[in-house]
LUMZAGU-67687 format. One line per field, with one value per residue (C-alpha): residue number from 1; z, y, x. Coordinates in Angstrom, 1 decimal. Layout:
N
num <- c(NUM, ...);
pz <- c(Z, ...);
py <- c(Y, ...);
px <- c(X, ...);
This chain:
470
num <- c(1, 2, 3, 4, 5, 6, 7, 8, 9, 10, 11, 12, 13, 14, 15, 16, 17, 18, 19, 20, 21, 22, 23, 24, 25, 26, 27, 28, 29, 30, 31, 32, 33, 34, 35, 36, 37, 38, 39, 40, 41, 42, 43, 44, 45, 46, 47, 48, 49, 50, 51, 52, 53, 54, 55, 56, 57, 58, 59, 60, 61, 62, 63, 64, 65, 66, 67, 68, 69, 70, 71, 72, 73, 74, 75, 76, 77, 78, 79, 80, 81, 82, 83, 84, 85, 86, 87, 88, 89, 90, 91, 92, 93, 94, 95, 96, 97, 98, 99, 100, 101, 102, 103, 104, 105, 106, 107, 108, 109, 110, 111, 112, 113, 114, 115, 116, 117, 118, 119, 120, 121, 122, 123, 124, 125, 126, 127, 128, 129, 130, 131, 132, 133, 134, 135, 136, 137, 138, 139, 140, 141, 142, 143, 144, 145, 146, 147, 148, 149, 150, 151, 152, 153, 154, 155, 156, 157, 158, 159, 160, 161, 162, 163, 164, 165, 166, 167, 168, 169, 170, 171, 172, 173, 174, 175, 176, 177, 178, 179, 180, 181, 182, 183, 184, 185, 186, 187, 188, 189, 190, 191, 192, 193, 194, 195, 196, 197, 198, 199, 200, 201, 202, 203, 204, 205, 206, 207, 208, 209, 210, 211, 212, 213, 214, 215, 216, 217, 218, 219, 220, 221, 222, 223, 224, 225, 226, 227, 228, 229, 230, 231, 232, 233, 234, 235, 236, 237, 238, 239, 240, 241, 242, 243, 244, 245, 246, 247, 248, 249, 250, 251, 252, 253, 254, 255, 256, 257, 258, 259, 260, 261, 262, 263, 264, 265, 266, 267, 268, 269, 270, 271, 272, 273, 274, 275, 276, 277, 278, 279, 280, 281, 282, 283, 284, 285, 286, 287, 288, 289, 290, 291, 292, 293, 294, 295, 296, 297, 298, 299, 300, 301, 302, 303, 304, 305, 306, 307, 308, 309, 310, 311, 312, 313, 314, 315, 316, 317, 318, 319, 320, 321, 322, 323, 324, 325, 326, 327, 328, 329, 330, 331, 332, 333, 334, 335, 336, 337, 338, 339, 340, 341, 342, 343, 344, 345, 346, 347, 348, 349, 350, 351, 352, 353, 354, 355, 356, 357, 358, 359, 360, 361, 362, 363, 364, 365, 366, 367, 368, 369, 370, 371, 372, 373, 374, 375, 376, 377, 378, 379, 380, 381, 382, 383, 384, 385, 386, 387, 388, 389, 390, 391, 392, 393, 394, 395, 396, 397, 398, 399, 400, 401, 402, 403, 404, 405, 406, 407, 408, 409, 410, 411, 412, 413, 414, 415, 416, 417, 418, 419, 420, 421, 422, 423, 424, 425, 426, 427, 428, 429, 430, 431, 432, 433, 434, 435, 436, 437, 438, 439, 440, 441, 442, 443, 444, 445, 446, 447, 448, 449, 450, 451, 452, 453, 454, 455, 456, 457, 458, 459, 460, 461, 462, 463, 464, 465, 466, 467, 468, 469, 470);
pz <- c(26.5, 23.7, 23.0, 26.9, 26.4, 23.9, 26.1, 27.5, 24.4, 22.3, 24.4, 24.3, 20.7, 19.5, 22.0, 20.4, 16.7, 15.8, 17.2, 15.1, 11.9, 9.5, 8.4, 4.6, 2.1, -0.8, -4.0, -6.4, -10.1, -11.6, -15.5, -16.5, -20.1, -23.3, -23.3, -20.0, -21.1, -23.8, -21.2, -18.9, -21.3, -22.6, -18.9, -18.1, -20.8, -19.8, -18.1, -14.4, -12.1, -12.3, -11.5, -8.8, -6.8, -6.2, -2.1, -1.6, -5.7, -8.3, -11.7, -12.9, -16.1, -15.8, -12.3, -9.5, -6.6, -3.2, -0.9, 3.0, 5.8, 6.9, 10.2, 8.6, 6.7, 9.3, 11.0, 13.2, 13.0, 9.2, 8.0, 5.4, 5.6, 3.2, 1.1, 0.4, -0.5, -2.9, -4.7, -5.2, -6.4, -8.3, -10.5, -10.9, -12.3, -14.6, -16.4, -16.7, -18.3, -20.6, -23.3, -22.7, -24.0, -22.0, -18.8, -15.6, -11.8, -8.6, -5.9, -2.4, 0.7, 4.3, 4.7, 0.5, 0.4, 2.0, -0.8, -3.9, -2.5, -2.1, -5.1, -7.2, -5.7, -5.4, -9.0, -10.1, -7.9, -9.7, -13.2, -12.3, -10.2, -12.1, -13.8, -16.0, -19.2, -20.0, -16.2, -16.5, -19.5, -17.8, -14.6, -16.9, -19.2, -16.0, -14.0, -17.3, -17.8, -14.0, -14.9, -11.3, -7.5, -5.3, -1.9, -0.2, 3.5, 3.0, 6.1, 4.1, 7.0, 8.9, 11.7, 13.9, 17.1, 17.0, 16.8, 19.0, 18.9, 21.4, 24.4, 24.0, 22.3, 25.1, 27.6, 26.2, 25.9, 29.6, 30.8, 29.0, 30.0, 33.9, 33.4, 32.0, 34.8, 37.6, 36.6, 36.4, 39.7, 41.0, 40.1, 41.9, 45.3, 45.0, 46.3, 49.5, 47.6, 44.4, 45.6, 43.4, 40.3, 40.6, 40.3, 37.7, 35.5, 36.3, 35.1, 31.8, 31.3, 31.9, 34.1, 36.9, 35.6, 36.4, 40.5, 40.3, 37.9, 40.1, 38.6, 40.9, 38.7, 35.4, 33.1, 33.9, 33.2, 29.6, 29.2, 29.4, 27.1, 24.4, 24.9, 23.0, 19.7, 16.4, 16.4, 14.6, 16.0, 19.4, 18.8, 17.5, 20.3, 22.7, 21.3, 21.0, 24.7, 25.6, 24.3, 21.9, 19.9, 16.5, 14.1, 14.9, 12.8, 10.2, 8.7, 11.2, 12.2, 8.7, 8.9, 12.5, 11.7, 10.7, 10.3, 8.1, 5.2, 4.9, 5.4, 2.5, 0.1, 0.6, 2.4, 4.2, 7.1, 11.1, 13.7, 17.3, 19.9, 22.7, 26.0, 27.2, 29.8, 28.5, 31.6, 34.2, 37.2, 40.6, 43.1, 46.5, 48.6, 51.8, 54.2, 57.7, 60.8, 63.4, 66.8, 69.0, 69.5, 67.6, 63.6, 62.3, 58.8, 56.4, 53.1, 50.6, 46.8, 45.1, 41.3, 38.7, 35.6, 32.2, 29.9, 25.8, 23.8, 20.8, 17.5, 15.9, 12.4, 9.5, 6.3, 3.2, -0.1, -1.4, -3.2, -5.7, -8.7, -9.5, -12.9, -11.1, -10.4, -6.8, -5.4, -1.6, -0.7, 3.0, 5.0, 7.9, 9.3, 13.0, 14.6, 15.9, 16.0, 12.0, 11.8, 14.3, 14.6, 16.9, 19.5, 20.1, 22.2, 24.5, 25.0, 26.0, 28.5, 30.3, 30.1, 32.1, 34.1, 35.1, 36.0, 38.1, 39.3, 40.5, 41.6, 44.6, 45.7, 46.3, 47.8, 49.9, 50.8, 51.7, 54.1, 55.7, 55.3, 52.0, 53.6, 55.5, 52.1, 50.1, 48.2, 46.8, 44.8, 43.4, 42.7, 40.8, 38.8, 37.6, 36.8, 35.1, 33.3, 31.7, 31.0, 29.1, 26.9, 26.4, 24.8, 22.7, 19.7, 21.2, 23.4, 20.3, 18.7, 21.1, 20.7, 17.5, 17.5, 16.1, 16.2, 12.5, 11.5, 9.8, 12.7, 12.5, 10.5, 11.8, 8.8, 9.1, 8.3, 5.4, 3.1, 2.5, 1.6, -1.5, -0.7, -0.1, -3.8, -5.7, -8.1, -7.1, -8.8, -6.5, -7.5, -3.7, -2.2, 0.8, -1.3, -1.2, -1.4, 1.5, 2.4, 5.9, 5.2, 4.8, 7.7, 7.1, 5.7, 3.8, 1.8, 0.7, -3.5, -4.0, -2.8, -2.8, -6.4, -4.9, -3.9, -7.9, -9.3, -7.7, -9.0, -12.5, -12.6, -11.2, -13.5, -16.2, -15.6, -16.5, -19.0, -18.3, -19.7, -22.9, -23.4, -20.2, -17.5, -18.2);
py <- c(33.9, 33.1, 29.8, 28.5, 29.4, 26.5, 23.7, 21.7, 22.5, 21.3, 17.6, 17.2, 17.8, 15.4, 12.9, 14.3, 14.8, 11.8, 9.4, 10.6, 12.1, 13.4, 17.2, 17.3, 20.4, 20.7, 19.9, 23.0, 22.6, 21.0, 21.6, 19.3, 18.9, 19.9, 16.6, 17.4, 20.8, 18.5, 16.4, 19.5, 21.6, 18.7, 18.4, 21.6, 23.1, 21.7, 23.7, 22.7, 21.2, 20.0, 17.4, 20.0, 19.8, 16.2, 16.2, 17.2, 16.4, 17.4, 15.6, 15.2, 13.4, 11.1, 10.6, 11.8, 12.8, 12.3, 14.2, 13.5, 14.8, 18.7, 20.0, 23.3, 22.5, 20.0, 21.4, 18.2, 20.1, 20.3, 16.9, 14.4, 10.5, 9.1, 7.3, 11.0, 12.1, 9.6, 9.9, 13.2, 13.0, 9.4, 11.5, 15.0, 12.4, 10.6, 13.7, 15.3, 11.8, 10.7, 12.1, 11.1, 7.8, 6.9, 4.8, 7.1, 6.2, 6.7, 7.3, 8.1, 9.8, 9.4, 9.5, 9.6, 6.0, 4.4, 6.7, 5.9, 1.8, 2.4, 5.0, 2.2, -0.1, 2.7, 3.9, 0.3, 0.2, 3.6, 1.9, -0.7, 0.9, 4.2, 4.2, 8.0, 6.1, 9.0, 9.4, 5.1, 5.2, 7.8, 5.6, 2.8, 4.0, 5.7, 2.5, 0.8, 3.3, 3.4, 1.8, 1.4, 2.1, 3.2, 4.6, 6.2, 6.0, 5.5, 4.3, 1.7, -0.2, 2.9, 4.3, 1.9, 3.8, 4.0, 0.5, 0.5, 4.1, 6.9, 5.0, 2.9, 5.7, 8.1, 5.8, 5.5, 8.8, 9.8, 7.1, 9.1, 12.3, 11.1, 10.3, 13.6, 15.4, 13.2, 13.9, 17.9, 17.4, 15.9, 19.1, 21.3, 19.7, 20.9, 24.6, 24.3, 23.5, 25.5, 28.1, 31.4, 29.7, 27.2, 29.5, 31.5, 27.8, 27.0, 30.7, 30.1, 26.8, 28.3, 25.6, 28.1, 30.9, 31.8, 31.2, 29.7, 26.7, 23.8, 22.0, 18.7, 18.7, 16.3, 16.9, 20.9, 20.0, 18.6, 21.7, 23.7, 22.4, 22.0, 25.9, 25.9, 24.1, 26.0, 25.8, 23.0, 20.6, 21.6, 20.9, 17.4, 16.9, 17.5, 15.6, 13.0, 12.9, 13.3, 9.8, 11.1, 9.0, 8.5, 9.6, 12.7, 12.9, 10.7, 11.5, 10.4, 7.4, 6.1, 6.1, 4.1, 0.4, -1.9, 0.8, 0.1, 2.3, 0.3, -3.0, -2.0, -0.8, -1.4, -5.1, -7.9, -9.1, -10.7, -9.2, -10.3, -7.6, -9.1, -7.9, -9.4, -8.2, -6.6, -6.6, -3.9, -2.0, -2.2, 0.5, 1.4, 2.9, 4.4, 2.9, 3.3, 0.8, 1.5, -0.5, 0.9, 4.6, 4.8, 4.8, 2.6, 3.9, 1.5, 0.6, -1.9, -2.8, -3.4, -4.5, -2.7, -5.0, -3.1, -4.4, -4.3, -4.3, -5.5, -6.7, -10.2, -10.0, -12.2, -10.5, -11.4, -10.6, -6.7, -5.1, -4.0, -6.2, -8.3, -7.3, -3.7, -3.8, -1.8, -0.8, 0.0, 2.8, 2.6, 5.0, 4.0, 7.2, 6.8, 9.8, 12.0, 15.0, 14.5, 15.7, 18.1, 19.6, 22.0, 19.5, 18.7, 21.1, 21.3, 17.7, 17.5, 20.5, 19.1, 15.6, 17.0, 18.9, 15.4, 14.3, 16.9, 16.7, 12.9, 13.5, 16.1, 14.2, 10.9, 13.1, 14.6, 10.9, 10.1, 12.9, 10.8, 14.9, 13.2, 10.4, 12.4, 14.2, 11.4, 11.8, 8.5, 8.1, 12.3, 10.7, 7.7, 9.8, 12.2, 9.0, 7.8, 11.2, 11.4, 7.6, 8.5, 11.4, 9.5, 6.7, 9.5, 7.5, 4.1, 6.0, 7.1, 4.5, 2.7, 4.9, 4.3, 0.9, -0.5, 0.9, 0.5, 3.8, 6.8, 9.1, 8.9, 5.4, 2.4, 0.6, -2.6, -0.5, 0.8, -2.4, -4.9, -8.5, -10.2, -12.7, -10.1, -8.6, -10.7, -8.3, -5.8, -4.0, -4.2, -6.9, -6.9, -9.6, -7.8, -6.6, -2.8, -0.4, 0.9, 4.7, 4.2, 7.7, 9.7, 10.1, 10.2, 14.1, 14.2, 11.2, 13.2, 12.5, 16.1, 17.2, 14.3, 13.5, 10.6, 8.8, 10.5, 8.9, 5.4, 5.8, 7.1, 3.3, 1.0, 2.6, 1.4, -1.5, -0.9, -0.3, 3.4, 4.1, 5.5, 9.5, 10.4, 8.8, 9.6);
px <- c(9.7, 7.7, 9.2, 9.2, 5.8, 5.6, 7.6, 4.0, 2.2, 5.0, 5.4, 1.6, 1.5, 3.9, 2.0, -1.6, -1.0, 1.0, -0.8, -4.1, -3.8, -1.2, -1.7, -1.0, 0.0, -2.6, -1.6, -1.2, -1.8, 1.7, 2.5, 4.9, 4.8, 3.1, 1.6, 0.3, -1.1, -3.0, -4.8, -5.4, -7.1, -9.2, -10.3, -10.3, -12.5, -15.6, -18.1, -18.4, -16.9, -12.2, -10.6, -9.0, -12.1, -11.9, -11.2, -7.2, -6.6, -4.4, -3.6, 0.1, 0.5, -2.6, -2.3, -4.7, -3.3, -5.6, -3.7, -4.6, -6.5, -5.6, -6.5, -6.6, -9.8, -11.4, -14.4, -16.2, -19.8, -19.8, -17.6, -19.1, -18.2, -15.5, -18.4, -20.0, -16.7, -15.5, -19.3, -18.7, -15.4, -16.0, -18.4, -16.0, -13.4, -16.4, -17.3, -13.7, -12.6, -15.4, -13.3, -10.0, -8.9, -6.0, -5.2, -4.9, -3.4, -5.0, -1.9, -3.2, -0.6, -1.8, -5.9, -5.8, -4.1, -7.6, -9.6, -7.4, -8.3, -12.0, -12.2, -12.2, -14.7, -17.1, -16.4, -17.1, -20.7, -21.0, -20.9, -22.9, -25.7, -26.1, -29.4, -28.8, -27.3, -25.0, -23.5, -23.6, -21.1, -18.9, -18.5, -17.9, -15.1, -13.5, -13.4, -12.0, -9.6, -8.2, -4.8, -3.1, -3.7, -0.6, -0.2, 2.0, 2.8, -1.2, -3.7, -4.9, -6.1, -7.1, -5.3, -3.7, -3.7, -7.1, -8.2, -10.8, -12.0, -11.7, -11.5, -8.1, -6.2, -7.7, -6.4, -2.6, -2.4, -3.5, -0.9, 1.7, 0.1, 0.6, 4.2, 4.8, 2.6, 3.8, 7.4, 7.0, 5.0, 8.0, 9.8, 7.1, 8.0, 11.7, 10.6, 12.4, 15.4, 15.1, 12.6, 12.9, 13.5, 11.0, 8.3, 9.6, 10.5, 7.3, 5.2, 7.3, 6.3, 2.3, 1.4, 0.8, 0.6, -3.2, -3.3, -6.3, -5.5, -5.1, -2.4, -3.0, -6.1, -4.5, -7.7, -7.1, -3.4, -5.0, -6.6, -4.1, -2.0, -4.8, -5.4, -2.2, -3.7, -5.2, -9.1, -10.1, -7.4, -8.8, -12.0, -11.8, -8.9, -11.8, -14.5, -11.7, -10.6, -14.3, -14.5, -17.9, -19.7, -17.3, -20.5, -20.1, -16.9, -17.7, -14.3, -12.4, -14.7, -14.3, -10.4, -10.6, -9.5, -11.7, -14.6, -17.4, -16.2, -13.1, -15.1, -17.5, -15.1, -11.4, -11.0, -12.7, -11.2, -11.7, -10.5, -10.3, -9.1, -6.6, -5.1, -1.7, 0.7, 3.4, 5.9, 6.0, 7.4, 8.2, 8.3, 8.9, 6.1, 5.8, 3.1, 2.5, 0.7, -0.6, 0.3, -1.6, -1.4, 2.0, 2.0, 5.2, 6.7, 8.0, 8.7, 7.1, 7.8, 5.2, 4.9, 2.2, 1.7, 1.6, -0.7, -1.0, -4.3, -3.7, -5.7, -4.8, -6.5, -6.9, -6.7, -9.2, -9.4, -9.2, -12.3, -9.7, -10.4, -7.3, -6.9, -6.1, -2.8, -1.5, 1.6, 2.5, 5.4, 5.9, 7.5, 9.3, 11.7, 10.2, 12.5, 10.4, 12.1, 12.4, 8.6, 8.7, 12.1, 11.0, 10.3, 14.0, 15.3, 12.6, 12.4, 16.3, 15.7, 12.8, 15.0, 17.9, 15.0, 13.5, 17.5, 18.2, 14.6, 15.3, 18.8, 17.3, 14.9, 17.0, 19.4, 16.5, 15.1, 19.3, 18.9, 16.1, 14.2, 12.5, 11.4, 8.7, 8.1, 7.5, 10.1, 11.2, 8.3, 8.8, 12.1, 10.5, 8.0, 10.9, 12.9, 10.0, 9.4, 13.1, 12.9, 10.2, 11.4, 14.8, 12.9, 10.3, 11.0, 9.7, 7.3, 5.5, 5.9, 3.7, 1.2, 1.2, 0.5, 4.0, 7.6, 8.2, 6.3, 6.8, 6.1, 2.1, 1.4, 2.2, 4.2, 1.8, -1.4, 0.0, 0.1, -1.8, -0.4, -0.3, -2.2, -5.3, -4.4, -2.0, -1.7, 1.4, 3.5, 6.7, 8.9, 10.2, 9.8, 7.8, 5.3, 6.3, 8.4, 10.0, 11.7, 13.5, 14.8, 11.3, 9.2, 4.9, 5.7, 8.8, 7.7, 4.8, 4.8, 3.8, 6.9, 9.2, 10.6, 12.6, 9.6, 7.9, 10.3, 9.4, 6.0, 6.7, 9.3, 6.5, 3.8, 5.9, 5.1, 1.8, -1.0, -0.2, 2.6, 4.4, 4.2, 1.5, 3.4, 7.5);
């Protein structure tokens, strides 16, 4: 019971939370070697303030980890821009390394990617703007000593299914939303054939299960299915479909393509937003004339264009100073039930649902019955419903801006080219290093030593290297 329970919530979820932000797992403390303990305890024995409290960080072997955004933590009413945060954290890293004279890496996963890029451009407007002599010399000999940038699966060009802001991403999600809705509409209207069970599939699905929700009603269908999501995601899920203004989550405003943040202090750019047409559909509608007293039925096709909003953008040079070499590692495992396993089963029962769902009412609409019921377009809308969670993968990936991804980042906002920063470390002829196996979680360098590994090799190619990297 419990798990029907989760069916709507579930669908809407993987629709929701993968087209905005990834969740990530803090980094705990890692020992790995004595040479580490060195470093950590000439960190760690200064009064005030570690290099753990920079936002989501942890240091391993002279590299600083900016883990991503959580939902956990994320409260809209009390967030701080990116800028704030990387001041902060830009000083914490200052005074912990003032005494340590050995190169260090930045590497960035998810929302940490853009930071590690704009970390160093702030802590270089730090060195040069800082007017305390003492804090002036830390910012300096930190910025001097920051040996490498890498991201992994990072947004370093801000979320690509929000380009635009709330509206656009609001609107793609309601059209999928509406298929979804449409389809299980569809499935409403087969009480005269599947009566008993119908309402019972539909109680345990909790789309009726309160007589007064009107489920004709598609925001009250939203609703619903957002009354299934932990606190904080539900609040900024709201705010979010309630198209607010984007300062009042600064956070999440500052990761939006093309945002000021990432325009100040990761990369210049232009940008020029386009619409296309990007095929469509035809269906078959019933209409009725009038000829004098008598109404006429017939039928008519009729053709809705699809259209695509895209963003043609020409890239300029990175704020990264050249001498600062970067590396890319790109995930690209765009199966969606590899993030969320739990999705699977649920998807493929409400798929065969939508099946059987279409299958009735074109034999209702053969039984000319339907065609006074209307049920060759509940036929088309359960078509359109399974068509839809057939193609999740692509589905999503539209959503997302791109069907390379790795489940939440499109590929292309996750690199930049080396003609905006000539200095990378890959030697691939791409520009980065790729993981088709690893979706936006599993490639997570916290967790993944596959993808450690791959960073320990590049920084070895490096001025940080020898015995605090390996």
């Amino acid at each position: 019971m419990k798990a029907l329970k989760k069916l709507a919530a579930v669908l809407i979820f993987v629709l929701y939370s993968v087209s905005v932000f990834a969740q990530s797992v803090p980094v705990e403390e890692t020992v790995s070697s004595d040479e580490y303990k060195n470093i950590s305890s000439k960190i760690y024995k200064k009064k005030g303030t570690k290099i753990n409290d920079v936002k989501g960080s942890g240091l391993l072997n002279c590299v600083i980890n900016f883990t991503g955004f959580s939902f956990e933590k994320y409260d809209p009413g009390k967030d701080s821009d990116l800028t704030k945060i990387l001041e902060k954290d830009s000083k914490i890293i200052a005074e912990n390394w003032a005494e340590i004279d050995e190169k260090y890496a930045v590497v960035g996963h998810s929302q940490g990617g853009v930071r590690a890029l704009a970390y160093a451009n702030i802590l270089k407007q730090k060195a040069e703007q800082e007017t305390d002599p003492e804090m002036k010399a830390k910012y300096q000999h930190a910025y001097n000593h920051l040996g490498a940038v890498i991201t992994v699966s990072g947004i370093d060009k801000g979320i690509k299914a929000l380009e635009g802001g709330f509206g656009p991403i609001k609107s793609r999600i309601m059209e999928d939303v509406n298929i979804l809705y449409n389809g299980i509409d569809a499935l409403f209207h087969c009480e005269q054939i599947l009566g008993t069970f119908l309402w019972d599939f539909s109680r345990l699905l909790m789309l009726t299960a309160d007589d007064s929700l009107n489920l004709h009603d598609r925001n009250n269908f939203v609703d619903i299915v957002l009354g299934f999501f932990p606190h904080n995601m539900k609040v900024y899920l709201r705010k979010a479909m309630n198209e607010c203004n984007p300062d009042e989550m600064k956070e999440i405003r500052d990761m939006m393509p093309y945002s000021d943040f990432i325009a100040d202090n990761v990369a210049d750019f232009h940008a020029e937003i386009k619409k296309v047409e990007d095929g469509g559909e035809s269906v078959i509608e019933w209409r009725t004339k009038k000829i004098g007293w008598l109404r006429i039925p017939y039928f008519v096709k009729v053709y809705y264009p699809h259209y695509k909003v895209y963003t043609e953008y020409t890239e300029n040079k990175l704020k990264l100073d050249d001498e600062i070499p970067v590396a890319y590692i790109v995930g690209k495992n765009n199966e969606v039930f590899s993030a969320y396993p739990e999705a699977e089963g649920w998807v493929t029962a409400l798929k065969v649902t939508m099946g059987v769902t279409a299958g009735i009412h074109i034999v209702k609409s053969a039984c000319l019955i339907g065609l006074f019921m209307n049920s060759i377009n509940y036929a088309n809308y359960a078509q359109d419903a399974y068509h839809w969670l057939d193609n999740i993968n692509e589905e999503i990936g539209e959503l997302l801006g791109s069907e390379e991804n790795d489940c939440v980042v499109a590929a292309e906002s996750q690199f930049y080219s080396r003609e905006a920063h000539p200095n990378v470390l890959s030697k691939d002829e791409k520009g980065y290093e790729e993981y088709p196996q690893y979706n936006h979680f599993q490639i997570d360098p916290t967790e993944n030593d596959v993808v450690n590994s791959k960073i320990t090799e590049l920084l070895q190619e490096t001025e940080v290297d020898g015995s605090k990297i390996n």
